[in-house]
C-alpha positions in Angstrom: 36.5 -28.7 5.5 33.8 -29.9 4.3 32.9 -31.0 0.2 29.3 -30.3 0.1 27.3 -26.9 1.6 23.8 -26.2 1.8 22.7 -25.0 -1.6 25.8 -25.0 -3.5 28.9 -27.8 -3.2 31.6 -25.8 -1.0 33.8 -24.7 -3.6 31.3 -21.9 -4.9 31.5 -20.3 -1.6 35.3 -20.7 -1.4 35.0 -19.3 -5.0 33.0 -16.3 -3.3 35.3 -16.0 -0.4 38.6 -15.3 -2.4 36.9 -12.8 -4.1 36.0 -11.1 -1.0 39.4 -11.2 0.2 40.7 -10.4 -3.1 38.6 -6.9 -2.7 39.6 -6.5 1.1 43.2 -6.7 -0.2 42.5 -3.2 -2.4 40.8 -1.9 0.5 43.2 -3.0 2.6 41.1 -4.4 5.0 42.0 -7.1 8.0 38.7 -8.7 8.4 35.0 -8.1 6.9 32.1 -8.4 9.9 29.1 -9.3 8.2 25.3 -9.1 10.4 23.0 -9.6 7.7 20.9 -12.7 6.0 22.1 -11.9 2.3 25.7 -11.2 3.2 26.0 -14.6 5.6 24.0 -16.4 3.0 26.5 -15.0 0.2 29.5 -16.1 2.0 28.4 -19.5 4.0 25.1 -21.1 2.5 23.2 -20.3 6.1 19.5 -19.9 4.8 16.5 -19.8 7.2 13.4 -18.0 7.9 14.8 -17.6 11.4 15.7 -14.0 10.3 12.4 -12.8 11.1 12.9 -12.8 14.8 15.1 -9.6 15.7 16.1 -11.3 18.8 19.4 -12.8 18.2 22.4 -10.8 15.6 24.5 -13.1 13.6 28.3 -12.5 13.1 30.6 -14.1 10.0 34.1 -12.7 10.4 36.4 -13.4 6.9 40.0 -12.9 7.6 42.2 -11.5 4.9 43.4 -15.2 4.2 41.9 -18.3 5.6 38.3 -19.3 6.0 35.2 -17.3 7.7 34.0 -17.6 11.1 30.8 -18.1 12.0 29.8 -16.2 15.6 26.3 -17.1 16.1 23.8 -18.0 18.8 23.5 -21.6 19.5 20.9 -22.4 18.1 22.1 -21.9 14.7 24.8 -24.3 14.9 23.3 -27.4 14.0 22.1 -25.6 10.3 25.9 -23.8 10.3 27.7 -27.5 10.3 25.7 -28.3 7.4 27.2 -25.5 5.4 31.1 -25.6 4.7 31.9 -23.9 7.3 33.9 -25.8 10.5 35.0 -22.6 12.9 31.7 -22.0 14.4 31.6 -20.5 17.6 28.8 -20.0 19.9 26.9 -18.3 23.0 23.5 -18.9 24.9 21.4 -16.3 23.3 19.4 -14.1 23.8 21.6 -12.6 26.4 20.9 -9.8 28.1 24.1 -8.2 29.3 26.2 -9.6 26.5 24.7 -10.8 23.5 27.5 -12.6 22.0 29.8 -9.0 22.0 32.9 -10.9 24.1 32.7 -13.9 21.9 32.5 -11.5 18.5 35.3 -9.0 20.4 37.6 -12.0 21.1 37.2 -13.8 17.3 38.0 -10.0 16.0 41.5 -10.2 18.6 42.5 -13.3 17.5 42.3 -12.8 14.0 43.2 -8.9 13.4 46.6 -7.2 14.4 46.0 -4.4 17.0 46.6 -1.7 14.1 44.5 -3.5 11.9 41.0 -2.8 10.2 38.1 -4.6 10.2 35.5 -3.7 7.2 31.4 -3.2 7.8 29.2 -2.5 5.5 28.2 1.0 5.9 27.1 2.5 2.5 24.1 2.7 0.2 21.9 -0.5 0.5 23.8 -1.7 3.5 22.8 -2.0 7.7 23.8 -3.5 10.4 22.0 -6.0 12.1 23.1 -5.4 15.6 22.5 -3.0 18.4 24.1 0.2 18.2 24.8 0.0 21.6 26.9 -3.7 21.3 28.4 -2.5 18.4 29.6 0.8 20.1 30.7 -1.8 23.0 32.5 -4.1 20.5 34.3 -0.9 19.0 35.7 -0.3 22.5 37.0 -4.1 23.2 38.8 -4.1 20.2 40.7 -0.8 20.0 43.3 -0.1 18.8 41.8 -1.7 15.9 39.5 0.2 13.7 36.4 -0.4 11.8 36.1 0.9 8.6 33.6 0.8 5.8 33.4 -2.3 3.9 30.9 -1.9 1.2 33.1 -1.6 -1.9 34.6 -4.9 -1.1 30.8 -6.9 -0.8 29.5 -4.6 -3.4 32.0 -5.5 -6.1 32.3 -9.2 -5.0 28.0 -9.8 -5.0 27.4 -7.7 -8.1 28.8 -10.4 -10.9 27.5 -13.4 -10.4 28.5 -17.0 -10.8 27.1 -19.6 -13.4 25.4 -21.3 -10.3 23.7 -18.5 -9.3 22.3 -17.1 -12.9 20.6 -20.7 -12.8 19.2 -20.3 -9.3 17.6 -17.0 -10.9 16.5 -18.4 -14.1 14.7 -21.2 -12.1 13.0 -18.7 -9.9 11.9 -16.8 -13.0 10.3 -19.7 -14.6 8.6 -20.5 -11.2 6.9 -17.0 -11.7 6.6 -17.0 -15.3 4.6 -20.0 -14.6 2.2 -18.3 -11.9 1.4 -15.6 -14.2 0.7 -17.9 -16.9 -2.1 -18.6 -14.0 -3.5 -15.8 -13.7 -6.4 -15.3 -16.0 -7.9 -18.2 -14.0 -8.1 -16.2 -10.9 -8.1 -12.3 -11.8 -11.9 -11.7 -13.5 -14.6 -9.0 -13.4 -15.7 -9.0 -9.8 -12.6 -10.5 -7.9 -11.1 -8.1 -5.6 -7.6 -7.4 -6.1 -7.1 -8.5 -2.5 -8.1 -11.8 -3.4 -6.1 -11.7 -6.5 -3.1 -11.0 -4.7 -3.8 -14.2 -2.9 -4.1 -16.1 -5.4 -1.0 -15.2 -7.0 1.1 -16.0 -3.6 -0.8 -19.4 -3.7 0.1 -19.8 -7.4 3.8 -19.1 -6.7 4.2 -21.7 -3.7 2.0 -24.4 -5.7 4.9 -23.8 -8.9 7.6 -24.2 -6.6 8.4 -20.8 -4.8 10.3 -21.5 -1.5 8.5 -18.3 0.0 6.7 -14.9 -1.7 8.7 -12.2 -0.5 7.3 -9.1 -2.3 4.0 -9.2 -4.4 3.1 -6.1 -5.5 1.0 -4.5 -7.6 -2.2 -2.0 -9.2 -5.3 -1.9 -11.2 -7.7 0.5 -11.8 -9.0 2.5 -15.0 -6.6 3.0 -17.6 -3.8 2.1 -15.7 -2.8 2.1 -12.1 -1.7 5.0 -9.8 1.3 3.0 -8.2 2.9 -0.1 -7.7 4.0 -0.4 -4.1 0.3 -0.3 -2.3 -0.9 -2.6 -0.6 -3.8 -4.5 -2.6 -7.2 -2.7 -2.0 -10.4 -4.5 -1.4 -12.3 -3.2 -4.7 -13.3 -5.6 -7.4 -11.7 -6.1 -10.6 -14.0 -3.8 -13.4 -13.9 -3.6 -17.4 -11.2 -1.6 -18.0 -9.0 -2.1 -15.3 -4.8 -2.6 -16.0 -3.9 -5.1 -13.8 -0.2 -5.5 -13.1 1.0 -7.9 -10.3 4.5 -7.8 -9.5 6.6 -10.6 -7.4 9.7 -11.2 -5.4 9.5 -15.1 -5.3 12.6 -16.7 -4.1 13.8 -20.1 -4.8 17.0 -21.6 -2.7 17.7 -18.1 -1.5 17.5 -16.4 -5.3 14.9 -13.6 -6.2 13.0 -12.7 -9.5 11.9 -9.7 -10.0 9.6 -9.1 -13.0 6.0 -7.6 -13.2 2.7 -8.6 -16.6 0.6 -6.3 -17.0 -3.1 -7.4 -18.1 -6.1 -5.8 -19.6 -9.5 -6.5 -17.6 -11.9 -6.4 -20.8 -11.2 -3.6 -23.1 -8.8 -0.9 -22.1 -8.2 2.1 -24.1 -6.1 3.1 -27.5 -3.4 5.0 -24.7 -3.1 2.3 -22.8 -1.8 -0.3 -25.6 0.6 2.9 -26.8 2.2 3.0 -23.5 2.9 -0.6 -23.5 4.4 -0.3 -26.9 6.5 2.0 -26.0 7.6 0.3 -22.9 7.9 -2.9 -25.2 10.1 -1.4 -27.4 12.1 0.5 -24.7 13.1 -2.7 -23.1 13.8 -4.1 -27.2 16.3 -0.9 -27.3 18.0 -1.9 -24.1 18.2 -5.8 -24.9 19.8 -4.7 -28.6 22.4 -1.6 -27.7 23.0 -2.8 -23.5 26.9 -3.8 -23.1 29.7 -4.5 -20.6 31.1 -0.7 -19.6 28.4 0.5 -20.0 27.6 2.6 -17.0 24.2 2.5 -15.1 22.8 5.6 -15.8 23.9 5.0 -19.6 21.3 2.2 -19.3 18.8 4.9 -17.9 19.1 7.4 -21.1 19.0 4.3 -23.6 15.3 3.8 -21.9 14.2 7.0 -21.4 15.3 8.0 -25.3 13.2 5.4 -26.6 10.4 6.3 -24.6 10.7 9.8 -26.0 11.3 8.9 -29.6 7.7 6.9 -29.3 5.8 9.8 -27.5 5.7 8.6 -24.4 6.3 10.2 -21.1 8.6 8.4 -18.8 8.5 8.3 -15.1 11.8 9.1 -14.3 13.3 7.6 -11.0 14.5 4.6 -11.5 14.0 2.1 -14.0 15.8 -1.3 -13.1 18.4 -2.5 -10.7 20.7 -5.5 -9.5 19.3 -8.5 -8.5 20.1 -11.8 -6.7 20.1 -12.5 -3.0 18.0 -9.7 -2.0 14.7 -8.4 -4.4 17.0 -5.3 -5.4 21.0 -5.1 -5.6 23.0 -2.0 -6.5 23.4 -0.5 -9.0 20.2 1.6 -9.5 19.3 2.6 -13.2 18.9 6.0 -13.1 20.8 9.4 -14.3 23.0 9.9 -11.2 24.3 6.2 -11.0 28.0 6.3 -12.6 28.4 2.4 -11.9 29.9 0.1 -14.7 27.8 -3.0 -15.8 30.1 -5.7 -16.1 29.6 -9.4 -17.5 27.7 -11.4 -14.9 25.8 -8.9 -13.8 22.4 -9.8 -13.0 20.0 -6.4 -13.8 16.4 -5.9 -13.6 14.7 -3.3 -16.7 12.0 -1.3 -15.7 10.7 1.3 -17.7 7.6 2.8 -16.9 5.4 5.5 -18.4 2.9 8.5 -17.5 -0.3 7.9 -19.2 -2.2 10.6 -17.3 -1.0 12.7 -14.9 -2.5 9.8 -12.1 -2.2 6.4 -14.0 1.0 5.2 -15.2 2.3 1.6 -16.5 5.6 -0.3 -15.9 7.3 -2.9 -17.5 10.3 -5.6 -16.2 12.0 -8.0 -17.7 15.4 -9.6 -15.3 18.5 -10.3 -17.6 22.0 -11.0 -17.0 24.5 -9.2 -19.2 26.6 -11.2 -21.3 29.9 -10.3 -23.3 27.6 -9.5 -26.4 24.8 -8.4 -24.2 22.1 -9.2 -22.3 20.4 -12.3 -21.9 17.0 -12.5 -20.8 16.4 -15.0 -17.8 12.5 -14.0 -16.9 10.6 -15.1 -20.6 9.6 -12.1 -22.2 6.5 -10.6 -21.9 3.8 -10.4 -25.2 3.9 -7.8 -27.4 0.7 -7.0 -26.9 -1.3 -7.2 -23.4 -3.0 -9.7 -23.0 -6.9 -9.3 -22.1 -8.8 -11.2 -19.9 -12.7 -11.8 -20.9 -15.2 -13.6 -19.2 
């Protein structure tokens, strides 16, 4: 076995591997068949762009003890030795009669006992990355075993995160905490937002972004009507909100936070909503705590909110964070799930200002023994304006 891995030395993904099996142990589960980039990142180090093309699926099988095996098309196994893993077995893909489903059903044989169960990920914020039809095939080569749902076991192993990761994160954030510093440079009266958007993808790479997964976004008159649109064409004006949004990643590790900026002068309501979304997120950062559960972190927001006279929006206001732009759990009133140390979260209050404009606030943390700790650097106080 190798000492050294792609991104991490190979004993953070052994780390990560125990702790799967660890949770397919409760869950008694055989084996775990994971299809998609995040979880085959998470438990081997195997980052590419390569993704992309839907042409080829991906297997890692981790037993109940031993090491994962990597089932993937050749032409992955040149970047799969690099990582810690050694059992790599391929096939010729594409293929069109079978696309690596003997190879898969044969690794699942070997390793699994005939009344055995093999866990995939089948719940909320899951999919499988393989043809229905091969995986119905697969399902038939391997009976008498059984495939069961898997997601408690990556859930509860993804959500905490190591040391190692909380630094990838904090490094991303400072990558995009630097390109917003940018921004005044680019985003004037008379730039459309388009170009803005841009802009802020170009600052992002030029600071050290790997890619720009997700930029996102709004501005318009007193505030901005919502923030996953695409960037319209129309120029910046006096009195514009702007608020640009990003899911840069860094060595396979998001941020997720969002600045808000005034174009000129904005209006009295707009500096009260970010007020009250400044102190909202204050409220969270002073009373948040381990056992907490996640939609306790969804009324501490939403209180505040109230107690400064503003209206929130409701939904949801923050989430997990790491591998992928959002993780489980999602703040919000229906989500019973505990926030535990090492959990990296995203806050996101946002508020109504009229019944069309609204303006959102995020801020990434990871939650501490004595509470959280802020990893993206905190936004100002007050917005900051942008004059010509």
């Amino acid at each position: 076995m190798p000492d050294g891995s792609l991104i991490f030395p190979a004993a953070e993904y052994q780390r990560r591997v125990r702790a799967l099996q660890g949770e397919m142990s409760q869950h008694h589960l055989d084996a775990l068949l994971l299809t998609t980039p995040a979880d085959v990142f998470y438990a081997t180090g195997f980052l590419t762009r390569f993704w992309e093309s839907p042409a080829r699926p991906w297997f890692v099988v981790v037993p109940s003890n031993g090491d994962p095996v990597a089932v993937i098309p050749n032409i992955g196994a040149e970047l799969m030795g690099r990582c810690w893993i050694s059992d790599i077995r391929t096939w010729d893909a594409p293929d069109p009669v079978d696309d690596g489903v003997s190879l898969l059903a044969d690794t699942l044989i070997s390793i699994v006992p005939n009344t055995g169960r093999i866990g995939v990920p089948m719940g909320q914020e899951s999919q499988l990355r393989m043809p229905l039809a091969d995986f119905t095939r697969l399902q038939d080569r391997i009976a008498p075993r059984k495939i069961t749902d898997g997601t408690a076991a990556i859930h509860r192993s993804r959500e905490v995160k190591s040391e190692a990761e909380i630094d990838k994160i904090r490094a991303t954030c400072a990558i995009a905490d630097a390109a917003f510093a940018n921004v005044p440079e680019f985003a004037r009266q008379g730039v459309p937002l388009s170009q803005v958007f841009r802009n802020f993808q170009v600052a992002l790479l030029q600071e050290g972004a790997d890619w720009v997964s997700y930029v996102a976004g709004g501005a318009d008159q007193g505030g901005y009507g919502d923030v996953i649109s695409p960037a319209h064409e129309r120029p910046l004006r006096d009195g514009d909100v702007l608020m640009l949004d990003t899911g840069a990643v860094r060595d396979g590790y998001f941020c997720d936070f969002d600045r808000n900026f005034a174009i000129g002068r904005v209006g009295d309501d707009v500096h009260r909503a970010h007020a009250a979304l400044y102190v909202a997120t204050d409220t969270a950062l002073s009373s948040l705590r381990p056992g907490m559960l996640a939609c306790d972190l969804h009324r501490i927001m939403t209180d505040e909110l109230t107690r400064q006279g503003a209206v929130s929006c409701g939904g949801r206001l923050g989430h997990g964070l790491g591998i992928t732009l959002t993780e489980w759990p999602s703040v919000t009133p229906l989500d019973t799930t505990e926030l535990r140390e090492g959990m990296v979260l995203t806050l996101e209050p946002g508020v109504q200002i009229t019944p069309n404009r609204i303006l959102v606030h995020e801020e990434n943390i990871v939650l501490r023994a004595d509470g959280p700790e802020l990893l993206s650097p905190r936004a100002p106080a007050e917005m900051p304006e942008i004059r010509e």
